[in-house]
N, CA, C, O and CB atoms as a CASP TS submission, in Angstrom:
PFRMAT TS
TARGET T0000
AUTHOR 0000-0000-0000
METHOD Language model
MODEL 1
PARENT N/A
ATOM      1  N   UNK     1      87.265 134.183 132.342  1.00  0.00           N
ATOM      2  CA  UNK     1      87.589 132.763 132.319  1.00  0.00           C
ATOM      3  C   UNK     1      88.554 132.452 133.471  1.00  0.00           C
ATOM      4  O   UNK     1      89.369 133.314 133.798  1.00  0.00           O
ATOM      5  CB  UNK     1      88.210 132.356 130.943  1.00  0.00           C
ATOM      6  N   UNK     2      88.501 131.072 134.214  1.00  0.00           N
ATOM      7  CA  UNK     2      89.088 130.894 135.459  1.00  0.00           C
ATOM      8  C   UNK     2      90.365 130.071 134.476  1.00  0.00           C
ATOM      9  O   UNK     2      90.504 129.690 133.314  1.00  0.00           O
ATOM     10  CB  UNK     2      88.032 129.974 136.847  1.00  0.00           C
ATOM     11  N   UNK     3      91.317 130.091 136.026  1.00  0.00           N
ATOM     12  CA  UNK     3      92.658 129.088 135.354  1.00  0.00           C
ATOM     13  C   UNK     3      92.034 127.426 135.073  1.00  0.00           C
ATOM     14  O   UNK     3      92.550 126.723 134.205  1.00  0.00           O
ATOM     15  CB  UNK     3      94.245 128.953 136.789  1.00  0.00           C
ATOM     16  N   UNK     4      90.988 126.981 135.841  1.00  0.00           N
ATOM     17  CA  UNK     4      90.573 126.009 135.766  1.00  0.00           C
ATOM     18  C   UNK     4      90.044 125.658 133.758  1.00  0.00           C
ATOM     19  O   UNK     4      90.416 124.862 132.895  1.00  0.00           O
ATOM     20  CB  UNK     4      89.501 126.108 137.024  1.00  0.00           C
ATOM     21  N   UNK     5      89.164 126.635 133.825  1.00  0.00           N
ATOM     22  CA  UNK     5      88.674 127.015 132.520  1.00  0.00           C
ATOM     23  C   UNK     5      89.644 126.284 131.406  1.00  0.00           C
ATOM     24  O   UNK     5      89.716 125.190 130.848  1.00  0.00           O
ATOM     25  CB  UNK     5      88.674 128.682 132.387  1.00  0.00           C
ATOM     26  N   UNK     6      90.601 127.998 131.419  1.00  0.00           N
ATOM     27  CA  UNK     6      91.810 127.504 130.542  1.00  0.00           C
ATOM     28  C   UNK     6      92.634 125.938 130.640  1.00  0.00           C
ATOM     29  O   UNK     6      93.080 125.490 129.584  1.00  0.00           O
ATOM     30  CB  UNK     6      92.881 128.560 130.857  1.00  0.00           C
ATOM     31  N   UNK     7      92.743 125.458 131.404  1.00  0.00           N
ATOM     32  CA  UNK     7      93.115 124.013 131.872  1.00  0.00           C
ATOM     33  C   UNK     7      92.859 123.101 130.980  1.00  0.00           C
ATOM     34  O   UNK     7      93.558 122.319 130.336  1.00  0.00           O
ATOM     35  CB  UNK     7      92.467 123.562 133.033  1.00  0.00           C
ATOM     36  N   UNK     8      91.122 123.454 131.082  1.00  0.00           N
ATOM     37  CA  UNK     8      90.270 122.412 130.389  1.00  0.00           C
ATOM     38  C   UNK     8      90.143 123.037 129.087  1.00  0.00           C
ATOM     39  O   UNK     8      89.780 122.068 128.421  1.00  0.00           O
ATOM     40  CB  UNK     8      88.812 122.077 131.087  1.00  0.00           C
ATOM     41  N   UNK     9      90.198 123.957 128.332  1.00  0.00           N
ATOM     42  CA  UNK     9      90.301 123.932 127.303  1.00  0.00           C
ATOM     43  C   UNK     9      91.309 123.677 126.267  1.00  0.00           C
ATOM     44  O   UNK     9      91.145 123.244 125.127  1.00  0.00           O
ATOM     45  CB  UNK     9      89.953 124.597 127.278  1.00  0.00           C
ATOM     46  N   UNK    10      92.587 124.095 126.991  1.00  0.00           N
ATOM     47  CA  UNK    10      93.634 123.814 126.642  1.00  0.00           C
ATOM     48  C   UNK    10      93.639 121.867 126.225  1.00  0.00           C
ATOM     49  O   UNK    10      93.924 121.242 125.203  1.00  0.00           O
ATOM     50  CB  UNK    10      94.554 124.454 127.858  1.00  0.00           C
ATOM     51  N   UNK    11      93.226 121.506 127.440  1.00  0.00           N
ATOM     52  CA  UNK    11      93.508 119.944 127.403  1.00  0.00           C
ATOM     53  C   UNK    11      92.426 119.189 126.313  1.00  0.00           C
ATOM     54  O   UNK    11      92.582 118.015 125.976  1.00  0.00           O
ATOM     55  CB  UNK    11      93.276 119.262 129.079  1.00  0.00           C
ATOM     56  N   UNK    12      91.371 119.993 125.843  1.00  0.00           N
ATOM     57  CA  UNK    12      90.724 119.619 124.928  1.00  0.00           C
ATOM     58  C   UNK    12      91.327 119.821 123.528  1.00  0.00           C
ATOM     59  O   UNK    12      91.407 118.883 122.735  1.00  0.00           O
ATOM     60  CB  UNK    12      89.617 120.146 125.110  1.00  0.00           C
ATOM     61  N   UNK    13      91.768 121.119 123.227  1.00  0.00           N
ATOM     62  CA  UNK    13      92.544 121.307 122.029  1.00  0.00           C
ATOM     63  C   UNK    13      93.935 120.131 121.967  1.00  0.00           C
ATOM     64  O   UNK    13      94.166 119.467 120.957  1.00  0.00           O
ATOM     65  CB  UNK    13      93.060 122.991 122.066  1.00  0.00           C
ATOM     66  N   UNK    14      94.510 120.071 122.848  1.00  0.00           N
ATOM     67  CA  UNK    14      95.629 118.580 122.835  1.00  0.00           C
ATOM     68  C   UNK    14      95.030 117.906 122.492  1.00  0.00           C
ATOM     69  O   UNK    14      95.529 117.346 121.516  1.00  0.00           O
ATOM     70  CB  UNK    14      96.295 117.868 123.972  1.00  0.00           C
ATOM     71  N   UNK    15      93.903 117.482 122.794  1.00  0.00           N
ATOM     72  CA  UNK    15      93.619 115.538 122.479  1.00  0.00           C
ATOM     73  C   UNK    15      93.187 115.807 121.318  1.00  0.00           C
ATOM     74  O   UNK    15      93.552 115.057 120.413  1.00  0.00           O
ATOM     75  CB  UNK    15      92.327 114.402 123.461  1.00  0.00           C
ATOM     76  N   UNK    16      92.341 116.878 121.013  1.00  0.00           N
ATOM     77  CA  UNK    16      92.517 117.075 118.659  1.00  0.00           C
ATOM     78  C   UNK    16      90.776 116.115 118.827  1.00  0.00           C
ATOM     79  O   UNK    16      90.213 116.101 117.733  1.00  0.00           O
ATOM     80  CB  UNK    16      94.856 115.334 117.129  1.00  0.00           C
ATOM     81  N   UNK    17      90.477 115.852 119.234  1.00  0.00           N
ATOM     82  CA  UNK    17      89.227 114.651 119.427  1.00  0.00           C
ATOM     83  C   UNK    17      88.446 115.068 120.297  1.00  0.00           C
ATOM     84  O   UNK    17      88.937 115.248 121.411  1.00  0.00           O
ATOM     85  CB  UNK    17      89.596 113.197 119.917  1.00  0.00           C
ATOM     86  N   UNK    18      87.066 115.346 120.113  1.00  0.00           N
ATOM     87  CA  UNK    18      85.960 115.335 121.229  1.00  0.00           C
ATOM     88  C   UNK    18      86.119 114.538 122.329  1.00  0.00           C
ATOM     89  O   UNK    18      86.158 113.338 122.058  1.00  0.00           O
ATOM     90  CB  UNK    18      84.734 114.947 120.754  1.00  0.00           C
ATOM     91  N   UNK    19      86.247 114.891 123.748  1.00  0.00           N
ATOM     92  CA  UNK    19      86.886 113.984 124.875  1.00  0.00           C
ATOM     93  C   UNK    19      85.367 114.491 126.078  1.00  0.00           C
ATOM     94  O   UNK    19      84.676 115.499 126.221  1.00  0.00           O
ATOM     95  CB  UNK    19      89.039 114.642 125.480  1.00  0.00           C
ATOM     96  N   UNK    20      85.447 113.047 126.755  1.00  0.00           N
ATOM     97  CA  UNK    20      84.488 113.209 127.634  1.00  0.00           C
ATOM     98  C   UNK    20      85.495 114.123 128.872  1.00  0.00           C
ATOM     99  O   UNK    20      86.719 114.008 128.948  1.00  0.00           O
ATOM    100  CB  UNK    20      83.750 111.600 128.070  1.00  0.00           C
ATOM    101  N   UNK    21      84.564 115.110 129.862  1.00  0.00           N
ATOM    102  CA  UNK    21      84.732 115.476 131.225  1.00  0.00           C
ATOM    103  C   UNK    21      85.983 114.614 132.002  1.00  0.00           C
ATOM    104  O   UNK    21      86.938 115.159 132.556  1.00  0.00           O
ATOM    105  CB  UNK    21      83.301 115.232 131.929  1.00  0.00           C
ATOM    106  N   UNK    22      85.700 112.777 131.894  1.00  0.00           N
ATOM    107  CA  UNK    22      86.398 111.954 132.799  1.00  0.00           C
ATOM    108  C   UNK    22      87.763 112.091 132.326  1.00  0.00           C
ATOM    109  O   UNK    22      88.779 112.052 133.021  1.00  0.00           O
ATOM    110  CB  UNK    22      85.901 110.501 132.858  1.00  0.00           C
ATOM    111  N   UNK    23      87.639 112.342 130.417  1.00  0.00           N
ATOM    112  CA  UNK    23      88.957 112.298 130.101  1.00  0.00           C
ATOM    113  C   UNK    23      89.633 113.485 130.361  1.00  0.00           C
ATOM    114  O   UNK    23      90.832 113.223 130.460  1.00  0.00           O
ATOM    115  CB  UNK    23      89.129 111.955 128.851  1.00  0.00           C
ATOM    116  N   UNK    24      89.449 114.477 130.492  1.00  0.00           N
ATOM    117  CA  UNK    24      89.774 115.892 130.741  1.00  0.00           C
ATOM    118  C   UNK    24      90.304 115.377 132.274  1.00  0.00           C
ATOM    119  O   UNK    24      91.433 114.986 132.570  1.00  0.00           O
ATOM    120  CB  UNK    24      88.332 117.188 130.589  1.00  0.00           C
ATOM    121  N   UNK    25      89.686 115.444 132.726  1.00  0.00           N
ATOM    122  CA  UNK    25      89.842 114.840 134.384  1.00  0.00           C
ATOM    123  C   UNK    25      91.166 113.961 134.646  1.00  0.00           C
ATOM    124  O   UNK    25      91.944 114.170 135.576  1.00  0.00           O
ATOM    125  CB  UNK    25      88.457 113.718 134.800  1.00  0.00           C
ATOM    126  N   UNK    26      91.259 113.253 133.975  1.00  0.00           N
ATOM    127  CA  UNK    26      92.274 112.373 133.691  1.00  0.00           C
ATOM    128  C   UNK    26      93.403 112.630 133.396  1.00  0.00           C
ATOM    129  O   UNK    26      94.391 112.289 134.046  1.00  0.00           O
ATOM    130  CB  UNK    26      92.046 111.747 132.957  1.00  0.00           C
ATOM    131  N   UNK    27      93.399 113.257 132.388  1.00  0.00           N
ATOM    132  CA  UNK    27      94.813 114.342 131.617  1.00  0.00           C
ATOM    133  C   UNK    27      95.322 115.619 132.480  1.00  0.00           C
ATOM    134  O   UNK    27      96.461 116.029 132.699  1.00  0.00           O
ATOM    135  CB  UNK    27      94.224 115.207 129.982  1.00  0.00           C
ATOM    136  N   UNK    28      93.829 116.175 132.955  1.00  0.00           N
ATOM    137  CA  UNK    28      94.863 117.247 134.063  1.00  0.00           C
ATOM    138  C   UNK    28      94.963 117.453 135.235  1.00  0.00           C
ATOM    139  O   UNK    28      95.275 118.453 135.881  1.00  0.00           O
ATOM    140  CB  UNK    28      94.799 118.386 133.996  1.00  0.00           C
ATOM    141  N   UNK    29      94.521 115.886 135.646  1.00  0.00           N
ATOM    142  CA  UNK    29      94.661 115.827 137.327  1.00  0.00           C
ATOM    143  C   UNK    29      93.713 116.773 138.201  1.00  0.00           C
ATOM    144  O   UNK    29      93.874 117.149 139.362  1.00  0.00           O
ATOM    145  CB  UNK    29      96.209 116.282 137.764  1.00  0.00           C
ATOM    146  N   UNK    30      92.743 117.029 137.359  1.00  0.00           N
ATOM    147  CA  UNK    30      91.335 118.027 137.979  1.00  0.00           C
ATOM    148  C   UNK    30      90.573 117.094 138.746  1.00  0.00           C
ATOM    149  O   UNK    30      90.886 115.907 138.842  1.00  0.00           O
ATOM    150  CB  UNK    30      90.164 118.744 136.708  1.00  0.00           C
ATOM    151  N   UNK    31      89.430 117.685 139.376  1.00  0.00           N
ATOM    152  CA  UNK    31      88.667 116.000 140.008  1.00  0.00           C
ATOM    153  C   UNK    31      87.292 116.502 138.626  1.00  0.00           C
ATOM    154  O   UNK    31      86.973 117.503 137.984  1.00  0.00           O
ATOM    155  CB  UNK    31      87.803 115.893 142.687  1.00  0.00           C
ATOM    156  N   UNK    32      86.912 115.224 138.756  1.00  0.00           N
ATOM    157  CA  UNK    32      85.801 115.322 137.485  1.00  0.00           C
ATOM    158  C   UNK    32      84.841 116.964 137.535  1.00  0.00           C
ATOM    159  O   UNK    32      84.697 117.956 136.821  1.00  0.00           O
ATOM    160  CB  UNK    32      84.469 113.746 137.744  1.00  0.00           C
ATOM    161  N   UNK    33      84.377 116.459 138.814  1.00  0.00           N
ATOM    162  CA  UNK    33      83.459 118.150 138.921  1.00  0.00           C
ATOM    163  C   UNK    33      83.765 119.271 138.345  1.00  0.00           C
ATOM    164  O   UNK    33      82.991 119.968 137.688  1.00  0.00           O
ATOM    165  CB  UNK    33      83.410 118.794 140.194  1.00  0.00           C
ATOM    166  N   UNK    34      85.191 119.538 138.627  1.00  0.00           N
ATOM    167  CA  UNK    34      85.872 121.091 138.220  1.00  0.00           C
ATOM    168  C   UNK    34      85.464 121.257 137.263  1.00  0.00           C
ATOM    169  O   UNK    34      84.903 122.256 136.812  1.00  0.00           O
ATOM    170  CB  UNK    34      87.305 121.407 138.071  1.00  0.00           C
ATOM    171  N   UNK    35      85.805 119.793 136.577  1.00  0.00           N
ATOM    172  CA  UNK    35      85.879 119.777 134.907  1.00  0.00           C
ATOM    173  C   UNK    35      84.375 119.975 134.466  1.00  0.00           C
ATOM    174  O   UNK    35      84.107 121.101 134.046  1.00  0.00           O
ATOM    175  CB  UNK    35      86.536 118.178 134.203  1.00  0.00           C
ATOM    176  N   UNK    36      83.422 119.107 134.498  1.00  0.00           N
ATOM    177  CA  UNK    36      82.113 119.613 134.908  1.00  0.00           C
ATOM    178  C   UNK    36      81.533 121.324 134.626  1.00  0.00           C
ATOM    179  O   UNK    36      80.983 121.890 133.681  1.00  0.00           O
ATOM    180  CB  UNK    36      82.175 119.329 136.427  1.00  0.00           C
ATOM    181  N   UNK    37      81.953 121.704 135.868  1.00  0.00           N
ATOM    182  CA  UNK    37      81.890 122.932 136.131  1.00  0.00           C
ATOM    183  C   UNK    37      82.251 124.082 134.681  1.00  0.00           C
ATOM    184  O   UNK    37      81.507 124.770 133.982  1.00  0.00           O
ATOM    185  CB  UNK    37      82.875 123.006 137.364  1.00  0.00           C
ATOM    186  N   UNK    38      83.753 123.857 134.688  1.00  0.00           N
ATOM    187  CA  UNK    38      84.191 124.562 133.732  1.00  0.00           C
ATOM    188  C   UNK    38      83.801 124.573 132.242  1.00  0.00           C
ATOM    189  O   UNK    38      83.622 125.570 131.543  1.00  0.00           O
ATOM    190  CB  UNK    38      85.258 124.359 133.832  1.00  0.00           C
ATOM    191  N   UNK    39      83.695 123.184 131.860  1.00  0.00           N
ATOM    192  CA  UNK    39      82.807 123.129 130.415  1.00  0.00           C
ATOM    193  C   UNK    39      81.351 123.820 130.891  1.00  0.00           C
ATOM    194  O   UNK    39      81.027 124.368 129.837  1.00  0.00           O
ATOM    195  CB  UNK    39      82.524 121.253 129.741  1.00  0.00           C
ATOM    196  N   UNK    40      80.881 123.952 131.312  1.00  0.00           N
ATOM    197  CA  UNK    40      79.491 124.564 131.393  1.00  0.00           C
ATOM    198  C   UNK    40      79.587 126.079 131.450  1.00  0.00           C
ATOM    199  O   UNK    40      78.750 126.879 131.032  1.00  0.00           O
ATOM    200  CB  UNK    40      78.700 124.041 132.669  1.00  0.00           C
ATOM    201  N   UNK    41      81.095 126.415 132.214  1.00  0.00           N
ATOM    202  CA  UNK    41      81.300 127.886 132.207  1.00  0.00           C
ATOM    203  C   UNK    41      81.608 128.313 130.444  1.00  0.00           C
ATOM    204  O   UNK    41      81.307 129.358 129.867  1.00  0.00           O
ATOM    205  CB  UNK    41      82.761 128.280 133.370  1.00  0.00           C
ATOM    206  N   UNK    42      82.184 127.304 129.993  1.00  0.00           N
ATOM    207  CA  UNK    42      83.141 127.487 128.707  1.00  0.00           C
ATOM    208  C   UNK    42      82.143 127.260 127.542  1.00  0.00           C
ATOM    209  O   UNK    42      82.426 127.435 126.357  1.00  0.00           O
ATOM    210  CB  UNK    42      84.518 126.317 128.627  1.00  0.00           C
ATOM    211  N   UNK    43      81.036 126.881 127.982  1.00  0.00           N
ATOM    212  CA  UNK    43      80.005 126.495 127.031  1.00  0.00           C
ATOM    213  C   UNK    43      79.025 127.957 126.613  1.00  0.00           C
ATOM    214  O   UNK    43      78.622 128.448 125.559  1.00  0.00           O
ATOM    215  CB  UNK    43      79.045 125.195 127.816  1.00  0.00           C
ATOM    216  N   UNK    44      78.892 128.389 128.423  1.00  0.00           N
ATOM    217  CA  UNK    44      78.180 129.891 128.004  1.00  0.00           C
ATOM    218  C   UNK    44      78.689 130.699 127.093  1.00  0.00           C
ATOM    219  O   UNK    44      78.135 131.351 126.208  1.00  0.00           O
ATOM    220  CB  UNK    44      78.099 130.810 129.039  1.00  0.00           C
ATOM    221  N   UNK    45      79.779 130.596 127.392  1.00  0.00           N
ATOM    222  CA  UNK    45      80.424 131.784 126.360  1.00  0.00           C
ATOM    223  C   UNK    45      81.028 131.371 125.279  1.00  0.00           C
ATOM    224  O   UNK    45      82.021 131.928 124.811  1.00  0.00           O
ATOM    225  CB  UNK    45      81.461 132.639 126.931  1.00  0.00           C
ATOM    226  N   UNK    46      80.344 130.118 124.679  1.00  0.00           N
ATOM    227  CA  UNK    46      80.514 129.682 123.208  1.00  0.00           C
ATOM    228  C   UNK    46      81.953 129.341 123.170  1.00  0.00           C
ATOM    229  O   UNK    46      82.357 129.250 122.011  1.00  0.00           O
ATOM    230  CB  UNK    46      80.114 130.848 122.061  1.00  0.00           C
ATOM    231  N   UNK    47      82.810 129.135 124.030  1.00  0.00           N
ATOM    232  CA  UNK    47      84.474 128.447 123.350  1.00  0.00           C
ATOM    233  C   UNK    47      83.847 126.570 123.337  1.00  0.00           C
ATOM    234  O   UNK    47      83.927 126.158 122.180  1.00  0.00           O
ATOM    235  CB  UNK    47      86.496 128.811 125.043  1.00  0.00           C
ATOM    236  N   UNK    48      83.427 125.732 124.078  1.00  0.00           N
ATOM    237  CA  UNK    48      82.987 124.526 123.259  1.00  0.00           C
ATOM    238  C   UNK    48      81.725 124.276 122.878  1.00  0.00           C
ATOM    239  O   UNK    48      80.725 124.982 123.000  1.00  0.00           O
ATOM    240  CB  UNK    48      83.272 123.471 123.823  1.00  0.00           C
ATOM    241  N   UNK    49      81.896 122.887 122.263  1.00  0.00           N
ATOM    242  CA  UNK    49      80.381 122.485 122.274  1.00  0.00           C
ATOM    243  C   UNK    49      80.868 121.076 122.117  1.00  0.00           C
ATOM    244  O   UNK    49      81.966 120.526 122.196  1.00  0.00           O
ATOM    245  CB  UNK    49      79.212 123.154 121.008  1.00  0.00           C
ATOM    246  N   UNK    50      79.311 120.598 121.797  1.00  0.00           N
ATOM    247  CA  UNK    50      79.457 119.445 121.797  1.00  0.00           C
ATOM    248  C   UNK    50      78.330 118.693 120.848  1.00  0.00           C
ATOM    249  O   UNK    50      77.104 118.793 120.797  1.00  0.00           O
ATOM    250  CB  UNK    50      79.511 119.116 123.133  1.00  0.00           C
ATOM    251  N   UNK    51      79.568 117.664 119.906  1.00  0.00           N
ATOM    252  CA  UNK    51      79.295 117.432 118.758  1.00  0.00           C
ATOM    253  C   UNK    51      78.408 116.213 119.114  1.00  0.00           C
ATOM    254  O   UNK    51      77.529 115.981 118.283  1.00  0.00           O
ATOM    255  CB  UNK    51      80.485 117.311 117.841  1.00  0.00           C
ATOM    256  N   UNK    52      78.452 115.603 119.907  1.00  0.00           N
ATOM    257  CA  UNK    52      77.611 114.351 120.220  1.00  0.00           C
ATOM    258  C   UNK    52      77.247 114.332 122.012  1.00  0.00           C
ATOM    259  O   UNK    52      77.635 115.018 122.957  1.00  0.00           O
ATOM    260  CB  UNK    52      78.634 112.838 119.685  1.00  0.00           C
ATOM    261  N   UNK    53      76.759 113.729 121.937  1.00  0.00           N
ATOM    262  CA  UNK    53      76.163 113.489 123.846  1.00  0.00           C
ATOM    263  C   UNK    53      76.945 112.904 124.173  1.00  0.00           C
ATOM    264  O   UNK    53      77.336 111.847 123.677  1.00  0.00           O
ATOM    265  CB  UNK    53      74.796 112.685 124.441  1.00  0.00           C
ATOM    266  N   UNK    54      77.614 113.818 125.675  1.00  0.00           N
ATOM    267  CA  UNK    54      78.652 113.479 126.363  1.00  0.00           C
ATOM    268  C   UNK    54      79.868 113.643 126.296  1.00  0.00           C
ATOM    269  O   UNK    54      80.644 113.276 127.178  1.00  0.00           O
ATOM    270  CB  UNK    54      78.637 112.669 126.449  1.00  0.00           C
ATOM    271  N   UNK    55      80.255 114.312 125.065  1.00  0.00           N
ATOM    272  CA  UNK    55      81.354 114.517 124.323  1.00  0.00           C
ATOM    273  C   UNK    55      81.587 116.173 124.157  1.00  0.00           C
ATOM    274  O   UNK    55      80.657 116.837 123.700  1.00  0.00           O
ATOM    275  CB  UNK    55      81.156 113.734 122.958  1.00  0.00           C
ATOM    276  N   UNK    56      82.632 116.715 124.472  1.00  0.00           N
ATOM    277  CA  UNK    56      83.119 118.385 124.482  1.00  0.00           C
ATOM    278  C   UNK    56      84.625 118.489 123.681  1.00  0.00           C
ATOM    279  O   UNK    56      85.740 118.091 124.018  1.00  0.00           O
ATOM    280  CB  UNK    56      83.362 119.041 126.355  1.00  0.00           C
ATOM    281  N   UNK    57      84.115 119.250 122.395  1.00  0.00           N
ATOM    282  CA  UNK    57      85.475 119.865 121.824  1.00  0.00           C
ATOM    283  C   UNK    57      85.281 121.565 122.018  1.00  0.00           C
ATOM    284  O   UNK    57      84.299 122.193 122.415  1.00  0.00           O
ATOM    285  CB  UNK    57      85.716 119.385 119.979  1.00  0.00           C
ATOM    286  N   UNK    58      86.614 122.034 121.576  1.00  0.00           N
ATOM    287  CA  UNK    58      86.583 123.426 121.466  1.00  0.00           C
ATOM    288  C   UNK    58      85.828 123.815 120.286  1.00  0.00           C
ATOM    289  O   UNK    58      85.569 123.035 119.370  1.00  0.00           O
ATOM    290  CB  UNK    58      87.906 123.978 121.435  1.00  0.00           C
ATOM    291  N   UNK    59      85.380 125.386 120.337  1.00  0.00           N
ATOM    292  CA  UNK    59      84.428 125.607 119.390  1.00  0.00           C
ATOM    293  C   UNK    59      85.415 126.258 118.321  1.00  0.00           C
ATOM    294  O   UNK    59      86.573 126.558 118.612  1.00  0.00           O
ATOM    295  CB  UNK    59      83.130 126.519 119.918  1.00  0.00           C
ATOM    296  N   UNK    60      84.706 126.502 116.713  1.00  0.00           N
ATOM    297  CA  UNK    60      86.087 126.544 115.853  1.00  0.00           C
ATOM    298  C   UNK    60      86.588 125.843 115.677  1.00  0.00           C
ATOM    299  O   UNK    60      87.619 125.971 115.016  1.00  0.00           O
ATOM    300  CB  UNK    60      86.956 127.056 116.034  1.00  0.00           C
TER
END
């Protein structure tokens, strides 16, 4: 897992709420892509998902 990774997961477990990419983006001063990027890395290996379209929480 990259520091980017952790970033974005971290910032998902804060908001407690399924948050879009933009909002992730938003909260940690990433540019959208990274964020992008990293949920898709974070997705392979099962730490999120996503409960509705467009929307990424942590998994658990």
């Amino acid at each position: 897992m990259t520091q980017v990774d952790d970033q974005v997961l971290k910032a998902m477990k804060d908001a407690g709420k399924p948050v879009r990419p933009g909002d992730v983006a938003a909260s940690t001063g990433l540019d959208k892509d990274e964020v992008s990027k990293a949920i898709q890395n974070l997705k392979k290996q099962g730490k999120v998902i996503s409960p509705k379209r467009c929307f990424w929480a942590p998994a658990g």
